[in-house]
VOPAGU-2260 file (C-alpha; in pm, 1 decimal, decimal comma):
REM VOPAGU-2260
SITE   aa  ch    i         X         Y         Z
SITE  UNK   A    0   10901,0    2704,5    6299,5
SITE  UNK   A    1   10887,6    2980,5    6601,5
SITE  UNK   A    2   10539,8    2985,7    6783,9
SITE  UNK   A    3   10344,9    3253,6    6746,2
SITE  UNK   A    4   10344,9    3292,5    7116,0
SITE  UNK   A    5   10749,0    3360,3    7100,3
SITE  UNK   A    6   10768,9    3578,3    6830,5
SITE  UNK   A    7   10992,7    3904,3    6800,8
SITE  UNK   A    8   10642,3    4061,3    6726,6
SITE  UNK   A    9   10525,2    3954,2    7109,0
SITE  UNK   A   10   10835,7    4028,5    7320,2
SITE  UNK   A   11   10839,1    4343,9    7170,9
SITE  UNK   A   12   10450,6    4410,9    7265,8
SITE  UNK   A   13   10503,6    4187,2    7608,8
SITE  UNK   A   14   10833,9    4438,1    7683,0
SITE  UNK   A   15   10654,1    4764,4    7557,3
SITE  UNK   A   16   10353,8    4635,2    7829,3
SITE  UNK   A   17   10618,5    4619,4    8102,6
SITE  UNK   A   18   10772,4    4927,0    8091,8
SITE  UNK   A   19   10409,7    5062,3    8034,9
SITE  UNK   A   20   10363,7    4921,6    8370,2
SITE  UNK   A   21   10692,9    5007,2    8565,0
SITE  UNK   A   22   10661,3    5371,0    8431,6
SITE  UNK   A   23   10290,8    5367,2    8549,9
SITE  UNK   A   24   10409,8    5227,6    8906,2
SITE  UNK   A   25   10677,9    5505,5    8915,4
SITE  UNK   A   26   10474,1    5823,0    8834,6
SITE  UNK   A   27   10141,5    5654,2    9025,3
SITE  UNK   A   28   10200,8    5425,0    9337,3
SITE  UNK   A   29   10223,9    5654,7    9615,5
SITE  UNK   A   30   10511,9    5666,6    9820,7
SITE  UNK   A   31   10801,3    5536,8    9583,0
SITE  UNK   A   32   11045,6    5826,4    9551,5
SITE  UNK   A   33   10850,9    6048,6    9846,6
SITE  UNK   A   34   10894,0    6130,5   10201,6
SITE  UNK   A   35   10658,0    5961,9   10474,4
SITE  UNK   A   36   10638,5    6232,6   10648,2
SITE  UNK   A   37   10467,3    6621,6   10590,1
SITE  UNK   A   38   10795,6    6846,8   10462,5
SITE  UNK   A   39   10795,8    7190,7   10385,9
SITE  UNK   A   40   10882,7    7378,5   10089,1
SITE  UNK   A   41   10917,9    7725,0    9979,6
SITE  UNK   A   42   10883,1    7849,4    9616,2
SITE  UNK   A   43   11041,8    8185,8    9531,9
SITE  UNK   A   44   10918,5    8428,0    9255,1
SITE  UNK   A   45   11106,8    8315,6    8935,1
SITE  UNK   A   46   11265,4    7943,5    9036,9
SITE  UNK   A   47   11255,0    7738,9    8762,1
SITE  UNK   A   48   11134,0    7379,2    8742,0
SITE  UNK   A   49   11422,5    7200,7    8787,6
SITE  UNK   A   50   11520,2    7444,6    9059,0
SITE  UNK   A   51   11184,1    7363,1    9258,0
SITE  UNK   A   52   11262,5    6978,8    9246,8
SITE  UNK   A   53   11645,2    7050,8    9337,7
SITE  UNK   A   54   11491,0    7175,2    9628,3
SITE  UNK   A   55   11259,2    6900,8    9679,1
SITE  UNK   A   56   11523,7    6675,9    9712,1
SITE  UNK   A   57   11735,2    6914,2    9972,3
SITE  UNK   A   58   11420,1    6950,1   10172,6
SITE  UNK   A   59   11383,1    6552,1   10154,1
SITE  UNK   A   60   11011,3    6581,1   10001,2
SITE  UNK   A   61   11187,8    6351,8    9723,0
SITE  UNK   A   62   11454,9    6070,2    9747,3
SITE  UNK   A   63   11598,2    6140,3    9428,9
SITE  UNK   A   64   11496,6    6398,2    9160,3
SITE  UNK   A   65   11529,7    6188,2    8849,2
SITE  UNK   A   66   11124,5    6039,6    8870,3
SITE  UNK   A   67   11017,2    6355,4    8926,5
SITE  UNK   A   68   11185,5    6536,4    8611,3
SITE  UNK   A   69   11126,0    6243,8    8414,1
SITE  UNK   A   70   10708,1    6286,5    8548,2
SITE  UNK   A   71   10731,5    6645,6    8439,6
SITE  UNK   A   72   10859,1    6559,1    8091,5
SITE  UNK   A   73   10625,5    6328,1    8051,0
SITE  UNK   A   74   10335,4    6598,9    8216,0
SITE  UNK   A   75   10480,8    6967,6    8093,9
SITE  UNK   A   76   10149,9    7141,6    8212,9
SITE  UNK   A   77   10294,1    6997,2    8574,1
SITE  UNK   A   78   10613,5    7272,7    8524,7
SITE  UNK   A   79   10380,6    7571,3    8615,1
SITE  UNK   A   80   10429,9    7566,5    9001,4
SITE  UNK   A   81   10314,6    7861,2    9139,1
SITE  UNK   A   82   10557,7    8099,1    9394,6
SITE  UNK   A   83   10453,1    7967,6    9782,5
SITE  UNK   A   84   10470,6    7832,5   10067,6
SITE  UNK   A   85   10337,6    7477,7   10091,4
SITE  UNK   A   86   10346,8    7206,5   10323,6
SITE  UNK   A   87   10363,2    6875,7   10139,7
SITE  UNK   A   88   10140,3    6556,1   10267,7
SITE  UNK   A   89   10368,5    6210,3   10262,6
SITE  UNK   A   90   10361,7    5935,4   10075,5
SITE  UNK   A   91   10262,0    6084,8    9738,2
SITE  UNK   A   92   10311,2    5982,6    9417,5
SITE  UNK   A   93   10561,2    6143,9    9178,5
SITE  UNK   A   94   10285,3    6280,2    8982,0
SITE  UNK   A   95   10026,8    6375,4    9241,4
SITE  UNK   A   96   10317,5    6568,4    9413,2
SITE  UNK   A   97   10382,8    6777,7    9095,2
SITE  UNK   A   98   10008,8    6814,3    9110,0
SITE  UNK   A   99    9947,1    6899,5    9429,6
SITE  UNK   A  100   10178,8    7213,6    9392,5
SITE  UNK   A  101   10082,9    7270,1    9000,1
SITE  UNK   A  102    9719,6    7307,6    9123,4
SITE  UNK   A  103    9768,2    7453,3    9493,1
SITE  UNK   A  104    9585,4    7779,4    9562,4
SITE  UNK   A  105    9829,0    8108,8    9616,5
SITE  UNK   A  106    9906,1    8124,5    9965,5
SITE  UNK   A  107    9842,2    8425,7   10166,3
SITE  UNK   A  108    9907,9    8601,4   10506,5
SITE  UNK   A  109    9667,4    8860,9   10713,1
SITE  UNK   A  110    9836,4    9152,2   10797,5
SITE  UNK   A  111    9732,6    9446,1   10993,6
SITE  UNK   A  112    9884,2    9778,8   10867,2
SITE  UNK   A  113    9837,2   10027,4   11181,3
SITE  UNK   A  114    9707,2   10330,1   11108,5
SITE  UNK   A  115    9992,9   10630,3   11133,1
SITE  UNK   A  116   10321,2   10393,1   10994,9
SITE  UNK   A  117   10545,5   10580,5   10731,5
SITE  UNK   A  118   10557,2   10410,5   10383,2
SITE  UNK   A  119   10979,3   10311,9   10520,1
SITE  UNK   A  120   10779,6   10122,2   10820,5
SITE  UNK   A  121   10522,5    9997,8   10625,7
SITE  UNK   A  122   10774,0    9844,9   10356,2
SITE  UNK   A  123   10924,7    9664,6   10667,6
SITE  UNK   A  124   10627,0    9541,9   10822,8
SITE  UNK   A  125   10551,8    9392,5   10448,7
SITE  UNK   A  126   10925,8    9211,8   10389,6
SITE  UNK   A  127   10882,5    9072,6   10733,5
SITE  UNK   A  128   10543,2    8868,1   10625,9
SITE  UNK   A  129   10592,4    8824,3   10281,9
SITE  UNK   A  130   10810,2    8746,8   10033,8
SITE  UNK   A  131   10997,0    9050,6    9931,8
SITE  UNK   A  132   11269,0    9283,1   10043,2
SITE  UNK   A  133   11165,0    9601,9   10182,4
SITE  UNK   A  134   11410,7    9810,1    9932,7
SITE  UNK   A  135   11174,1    9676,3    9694,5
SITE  UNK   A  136   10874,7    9802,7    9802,1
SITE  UNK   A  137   11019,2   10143,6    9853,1
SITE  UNK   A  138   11112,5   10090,1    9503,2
SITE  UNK   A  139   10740,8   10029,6    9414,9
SITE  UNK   A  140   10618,5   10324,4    9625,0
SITE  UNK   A  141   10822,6   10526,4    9443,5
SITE  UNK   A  142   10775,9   10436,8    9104,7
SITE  UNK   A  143   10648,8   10711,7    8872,4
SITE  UNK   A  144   10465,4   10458,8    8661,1
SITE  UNK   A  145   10298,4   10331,7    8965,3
SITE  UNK   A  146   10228,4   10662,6    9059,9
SITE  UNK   A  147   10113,3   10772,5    8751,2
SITE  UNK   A  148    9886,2   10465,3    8716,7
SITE  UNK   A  149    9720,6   10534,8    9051,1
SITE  UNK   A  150    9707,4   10892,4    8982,4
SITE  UNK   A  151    9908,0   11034,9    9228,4
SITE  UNK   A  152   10075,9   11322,8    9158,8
SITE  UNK   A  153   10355,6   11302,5    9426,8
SITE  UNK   A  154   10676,8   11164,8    9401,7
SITE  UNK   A  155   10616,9   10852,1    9668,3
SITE  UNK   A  156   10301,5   10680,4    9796,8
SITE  UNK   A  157   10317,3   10845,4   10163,4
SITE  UNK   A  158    9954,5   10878,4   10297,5
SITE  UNK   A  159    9811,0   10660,3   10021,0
SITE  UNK   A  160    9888,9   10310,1   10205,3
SITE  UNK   A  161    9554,4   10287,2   10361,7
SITE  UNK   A  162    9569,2   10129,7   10673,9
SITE  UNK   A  163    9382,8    9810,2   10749,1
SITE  UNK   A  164    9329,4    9378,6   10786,4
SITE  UNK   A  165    9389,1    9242,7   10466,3
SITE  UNK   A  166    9481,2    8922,1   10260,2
SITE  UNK   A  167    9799,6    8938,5   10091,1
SITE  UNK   A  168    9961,2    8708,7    9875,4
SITE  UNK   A  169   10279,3    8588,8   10042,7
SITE  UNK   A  170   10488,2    8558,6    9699,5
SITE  UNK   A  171   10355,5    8821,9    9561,2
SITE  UNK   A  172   10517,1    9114,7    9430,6
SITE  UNK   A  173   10568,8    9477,6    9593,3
SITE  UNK   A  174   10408,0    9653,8    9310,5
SITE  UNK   A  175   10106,5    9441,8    9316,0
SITE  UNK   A  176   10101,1    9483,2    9748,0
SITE  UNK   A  177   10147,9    9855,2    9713,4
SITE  UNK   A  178    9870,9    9889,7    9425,4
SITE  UNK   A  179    9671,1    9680,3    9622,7
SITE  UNK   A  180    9726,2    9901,3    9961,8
SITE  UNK   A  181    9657,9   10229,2    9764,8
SITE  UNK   A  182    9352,8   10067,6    9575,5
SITE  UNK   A  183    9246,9   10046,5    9962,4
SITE  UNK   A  184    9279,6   10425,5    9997,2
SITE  UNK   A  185    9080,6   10546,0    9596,2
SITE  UNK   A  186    8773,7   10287,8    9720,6
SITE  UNK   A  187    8786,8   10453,8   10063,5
SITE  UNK   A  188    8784,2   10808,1    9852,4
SITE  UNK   A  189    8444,6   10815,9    9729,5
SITE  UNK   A  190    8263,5   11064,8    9570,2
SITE  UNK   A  191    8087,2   11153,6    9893,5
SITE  UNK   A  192    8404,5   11219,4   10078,6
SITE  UNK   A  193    8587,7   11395,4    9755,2
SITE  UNK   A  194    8282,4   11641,5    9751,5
SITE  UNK   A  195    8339,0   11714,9   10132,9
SITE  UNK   A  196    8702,8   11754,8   10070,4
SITE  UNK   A  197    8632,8   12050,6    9825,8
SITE  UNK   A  198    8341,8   12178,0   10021,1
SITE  UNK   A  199    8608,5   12246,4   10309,2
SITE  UNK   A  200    8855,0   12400,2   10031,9
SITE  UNK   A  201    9116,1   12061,4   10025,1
SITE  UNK   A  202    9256,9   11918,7    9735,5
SITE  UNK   A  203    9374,7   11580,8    9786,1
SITE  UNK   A  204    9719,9   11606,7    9857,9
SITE  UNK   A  205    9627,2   11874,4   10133,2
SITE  UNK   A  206    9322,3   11654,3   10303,8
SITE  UNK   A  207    9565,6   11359,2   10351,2
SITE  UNK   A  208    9830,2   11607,9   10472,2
SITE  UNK   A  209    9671,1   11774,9   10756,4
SITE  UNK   A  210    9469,6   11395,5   10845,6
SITE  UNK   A  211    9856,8   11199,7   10808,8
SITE  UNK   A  212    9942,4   11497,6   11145,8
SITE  UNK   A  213    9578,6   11446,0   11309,4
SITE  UNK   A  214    9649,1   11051,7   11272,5
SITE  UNK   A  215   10050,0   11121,4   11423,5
SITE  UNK   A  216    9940,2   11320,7   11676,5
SITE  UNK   A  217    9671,1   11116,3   11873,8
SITE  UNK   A  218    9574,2   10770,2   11879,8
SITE  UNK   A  219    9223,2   10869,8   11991,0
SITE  UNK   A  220    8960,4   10850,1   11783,4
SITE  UNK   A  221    8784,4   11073,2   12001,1
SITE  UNK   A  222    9009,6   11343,6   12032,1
SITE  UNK   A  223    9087,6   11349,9   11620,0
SITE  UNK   A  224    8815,7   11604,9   11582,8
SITE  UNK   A  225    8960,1   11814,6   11796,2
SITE  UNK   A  226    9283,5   11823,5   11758,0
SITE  UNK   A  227    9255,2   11871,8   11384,9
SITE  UNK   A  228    9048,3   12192,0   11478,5
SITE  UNK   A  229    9337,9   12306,8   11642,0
SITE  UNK   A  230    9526,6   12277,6   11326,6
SITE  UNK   A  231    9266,0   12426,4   11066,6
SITE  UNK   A  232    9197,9   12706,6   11284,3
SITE  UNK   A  233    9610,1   12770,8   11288,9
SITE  UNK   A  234    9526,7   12775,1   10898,1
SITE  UNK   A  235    9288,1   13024,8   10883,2
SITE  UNK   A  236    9480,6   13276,8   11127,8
SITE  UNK   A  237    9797,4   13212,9   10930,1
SITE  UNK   A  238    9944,8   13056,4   11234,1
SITE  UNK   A  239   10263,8   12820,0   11173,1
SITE  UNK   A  240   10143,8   12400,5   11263,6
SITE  UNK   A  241   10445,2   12384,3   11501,9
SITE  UNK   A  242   10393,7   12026,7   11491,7
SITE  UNK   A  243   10633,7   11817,5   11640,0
SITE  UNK   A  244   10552,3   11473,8   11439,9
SITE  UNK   A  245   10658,4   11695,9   11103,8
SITE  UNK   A  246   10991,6   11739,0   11242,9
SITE  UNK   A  247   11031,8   11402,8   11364,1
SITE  UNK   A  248   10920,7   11318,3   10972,1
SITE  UNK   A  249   11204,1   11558,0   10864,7
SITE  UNK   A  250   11469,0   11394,9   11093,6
SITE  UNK   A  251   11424,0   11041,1   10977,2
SITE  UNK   A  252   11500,1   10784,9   11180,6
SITE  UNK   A  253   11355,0   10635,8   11490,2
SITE  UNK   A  254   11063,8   10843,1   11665,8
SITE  UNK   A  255   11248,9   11008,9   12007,9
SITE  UNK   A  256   11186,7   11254,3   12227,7
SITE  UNK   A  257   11283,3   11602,4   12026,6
SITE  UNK   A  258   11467,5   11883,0   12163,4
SITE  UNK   A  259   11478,1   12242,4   12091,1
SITE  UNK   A  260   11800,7   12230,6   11854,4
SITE  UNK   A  261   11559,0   11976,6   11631,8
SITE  UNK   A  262   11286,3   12271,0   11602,7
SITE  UNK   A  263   11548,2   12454,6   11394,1
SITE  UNK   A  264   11625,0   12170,5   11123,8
SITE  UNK   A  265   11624,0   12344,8   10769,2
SITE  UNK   A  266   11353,0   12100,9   10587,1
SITE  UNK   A  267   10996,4   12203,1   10407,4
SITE  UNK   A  268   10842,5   11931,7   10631,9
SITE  UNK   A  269   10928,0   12134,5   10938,3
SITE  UNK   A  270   10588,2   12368,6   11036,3
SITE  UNK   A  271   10786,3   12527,6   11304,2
SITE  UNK   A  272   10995,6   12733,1   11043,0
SITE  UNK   A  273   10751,0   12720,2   10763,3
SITE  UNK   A  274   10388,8   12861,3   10695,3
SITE  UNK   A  275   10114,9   12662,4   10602,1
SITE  UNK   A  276   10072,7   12241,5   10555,9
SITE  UNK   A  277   10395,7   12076,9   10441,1
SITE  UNK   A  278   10456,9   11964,2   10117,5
SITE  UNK   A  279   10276,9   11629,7   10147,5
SITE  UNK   A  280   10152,8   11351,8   10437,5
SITE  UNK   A  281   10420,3   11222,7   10717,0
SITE  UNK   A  282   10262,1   10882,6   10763,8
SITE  UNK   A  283    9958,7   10681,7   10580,6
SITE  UNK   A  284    9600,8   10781,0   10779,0
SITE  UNK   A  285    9291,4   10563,5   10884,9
SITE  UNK   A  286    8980,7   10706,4   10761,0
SITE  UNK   A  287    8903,3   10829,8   11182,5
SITE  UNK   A  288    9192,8   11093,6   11120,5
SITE  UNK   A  289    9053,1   11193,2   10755,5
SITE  UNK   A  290    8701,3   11228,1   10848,4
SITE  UNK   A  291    8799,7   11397,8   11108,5
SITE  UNK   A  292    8972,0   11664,3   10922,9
SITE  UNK   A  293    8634,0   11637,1   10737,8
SITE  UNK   A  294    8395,2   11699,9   11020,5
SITE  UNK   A  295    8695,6   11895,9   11277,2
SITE  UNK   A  296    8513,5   12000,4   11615,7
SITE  UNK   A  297    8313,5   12345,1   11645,3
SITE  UNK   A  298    8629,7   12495,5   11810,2
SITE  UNK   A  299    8861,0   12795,7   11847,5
SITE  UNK   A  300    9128,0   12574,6   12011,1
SITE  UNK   A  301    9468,0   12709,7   11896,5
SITE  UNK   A  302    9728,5   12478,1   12104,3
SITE  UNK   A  303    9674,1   12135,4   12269,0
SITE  UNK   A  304    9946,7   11942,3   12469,6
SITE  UNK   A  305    9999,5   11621,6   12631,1
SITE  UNK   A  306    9847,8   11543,4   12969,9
SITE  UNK   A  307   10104,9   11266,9   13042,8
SITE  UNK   A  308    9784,0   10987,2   13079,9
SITE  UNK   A  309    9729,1   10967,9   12734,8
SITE  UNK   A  310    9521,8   11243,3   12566,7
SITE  UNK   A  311    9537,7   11611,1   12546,8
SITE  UNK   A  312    9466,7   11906,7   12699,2
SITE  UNK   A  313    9348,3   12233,3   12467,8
SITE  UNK   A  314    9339,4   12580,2   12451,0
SITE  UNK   A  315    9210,9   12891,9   12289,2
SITE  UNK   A  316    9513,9   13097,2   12445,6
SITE  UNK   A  317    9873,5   13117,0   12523,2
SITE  UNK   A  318    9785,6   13181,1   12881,1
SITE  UNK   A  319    9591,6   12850,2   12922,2
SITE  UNK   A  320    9860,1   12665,4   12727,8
SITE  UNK   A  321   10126,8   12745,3   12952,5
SITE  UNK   A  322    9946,6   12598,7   13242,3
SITE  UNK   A  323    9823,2   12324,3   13045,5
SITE  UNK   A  324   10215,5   12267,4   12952,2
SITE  UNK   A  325   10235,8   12259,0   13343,6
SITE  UNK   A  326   10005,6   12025,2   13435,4
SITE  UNK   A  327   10199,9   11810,8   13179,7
SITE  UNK   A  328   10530,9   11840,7   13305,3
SITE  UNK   A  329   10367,7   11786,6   13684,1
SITE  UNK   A  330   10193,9   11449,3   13515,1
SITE  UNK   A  331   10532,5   11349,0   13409,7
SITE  UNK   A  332   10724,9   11429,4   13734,1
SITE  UNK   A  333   10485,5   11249,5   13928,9
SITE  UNK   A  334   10485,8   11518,7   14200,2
SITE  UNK   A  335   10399,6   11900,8   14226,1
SITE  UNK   A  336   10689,0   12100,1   14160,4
C-alpha cells in the first residue's frame, strides 16, 4: 500500500506549491529579468502593451520580454501605462517594473512661451519640448470645433495663445496644449478688462488686434503705452497703421529687414494699403501690450521710429518724424552723415 506521504494527491499539491513558488520568485525577486542599471524609456501616445515591453527589451530595461507579458497577464490592471518619459531604477522586479510605470505620475516640461511669437512659432517651440509634431498643433489651432468650443470666432487661434511659464504635459496632445494656452488668455479676460475693452469701443477680436502690433512693435513695457497711442490716435483721424510688423505677418516667413517693394504686397494684413486694424492679431500678446491698448498714453503722437539703441522716438508731426527718421539712420551709421 502507497504512503500517504507519496500519494498522486501530494505530488500534485507539493508540484502546484513549487510552481506557486517559482512564479512568485519570477514576478517578485528583484533583479531576475531587469537591468542593474537606471535605463530610459519613452512611451508614445497610443503604444500598446506589448509594444511598451518590445521596447523594454530594445532599451535593455528587460532581458527578455516573456516574464514581463506573462506578469501582465497575470496583473491586466498593470497594461494601462501611461504616455511618458520615465527613467527606470535597476534591479526591479517584473512586477514592480510594470508598476512603477502603471502608477508613475504624467511627466511634464516648463516652457516659456515669449510674448509676441506667431501661433506657426509657437507650434514649433511646442513640438520641440513635447511630444507632438508641430503640423499638429497648427491642426489644433485651427480646428473649428476647438474654436467653436473656446468661442472664438476666427478661423485660427492667433492672439489667443497667451504667453507665459507653464506646466505642460510632455505626451500630451496638441488640442489639450492649445486649449490649455487659450484657457490662459479667457482667465486673463476678466470681466474687469472685458468692460474696459467696450468702454474704449473694442470688441475682442479688435483689442487683441491692435495689442498683437503694440506687443510686435516694442519689447518695452514702458514704451507699450505709447506706442499704442500712436496707433489709436491714427484710428480716430482715419490715418492708415503703416505698420511694418503687419506686412512682415503678410509675407510669411522669417522676420527681415523689409524694403519698399514689400510695402506694396496685395494682402488685408497690410495697413500700408488698407484703412483701419487688419482683419485679426499678427502674433499672441502678453497682457503689458493689452493693457496697454487699455490704458494708451495721454498723447497726440502720430509716428514713432526706431532710435537704433533700442526704443523709440515719437512725434506729433511729419516734420519731427523726418528728423527723428534721421537721428535713426545716424544711430545706425555710427557717424554723422
Amino acid at each position: 500500500m502507497a504512503s500517504k506521504k507519496n500519494s498522486p494527491r501530494q505530488r500534485l499539491i507539493t508540484g502546484a506549491a513549487v510552481l506557486l513558488t517559482a512564479l512568485a520568485g519570477l514576478l517578485l525577486v528583484p533583479g531576475i529579468n531587469t537591468a542593474p542599471r537606471t535605463t530610459p524609456l519613452i512611451v508614445h501616445r497610443g503604444m500598446g502593451f506589448i509594444a511598451i515591453v518590445e521596447a523594454l527589451q530594445r532599451n535593455g530595461s528587460i532581458n527578455t520580454s516573456w516574464p514581463v507579458l506573462l506578469t501582465g497577464r497575470i496583473i491586466p490592471k498593470l497594461h494601462n501605462i501611461k504616455p511618458g518619459r520615465y527613467s527606470i531604477p535597476p534591479g526591479m522586479s517584473n512586477f514592480s517594473l510594470l508598476y512603477y510605470l502603471h502608477a508613475h505620475k504624467q511627466d511634464e516640461v516648463r516652457i516659456t512661451i515669449p510674448e509676441g511669437l506667431d501661433i506657426r512659432h509657437v507650434a514649433r517651440l511646442l513640438s520641440r519640448n513635447l511630444d507632438m509634431d508641430s503640423t499638429a498643433v497648427m491642426a489644433a489651432a485651427t480646428d473649428s470645433r476647438l474654436l467653436h468650443k473656446h468661442n472664438i470666432s476666427a478661423g485660427n487661434a492667433e492672439g489667443y495663445l497667451f504667453p507665459g511659464t507653464y506646466d505642460f504635459v510632455w505626451a500630451g496632445t496638441p488640442d489639450e496644449a492649445v486649449g490649455f494656452l487659450v484657457g490662459r488668455f479667457r482667465h486673463f479676460y476678466s470681466d474687469k478688462v472685458k468692460t474696459a475693452a467696450a468702454a474704449a469701443g473694442l470688441n475682442e477680436t479688435a483689442l487683441l488686434t491692435l495689442a498683437s502690433i503694440v506687443e510686435a512693435e516694442t519689447p518695452l513695457n514702458d514704451e507699450k503705452p505709447l506706442v499704442a497711442s500712436v496707433y489709436l490716435n491714427r484710428l480716430k483721424h482715419n490715418i492708415r497703421l503703416q505698420a511694418d510688423p503687419t506686412v512682415q505677418y503678410a509675407l510669411g516667413g522669417t522676420a527681415r529687414r523689409l524694403f519698399f517693394k514689400d510695402l506694396a504686397i496685395d494682402s488685408p494684413y497690410n495697413t500700408y494699403r488698407h484703412n483701419g486694424l487688419p482683419p485679426g492679431p499678427i502674433c499672441n500678446p502678453g497682457s503689458a501690450s493689452i493693457l496697454a491698448v487699455l490704458n494708451p498714453a495721454d498723447t497726440k503722437y502720430l509716428y514713432f521710429v526706431a532710435t537704433g539703441k533700442g526704443g523709440h522716438n515719437f512725434a506729433e508731426s511729419i516734420a519731427e518724424h523726418t528728423r527723428n527718421i534721421r537721428k535713426y539712420r545716424i544711430a545706425r551709421q555710427g557717424s554723422p552723415h
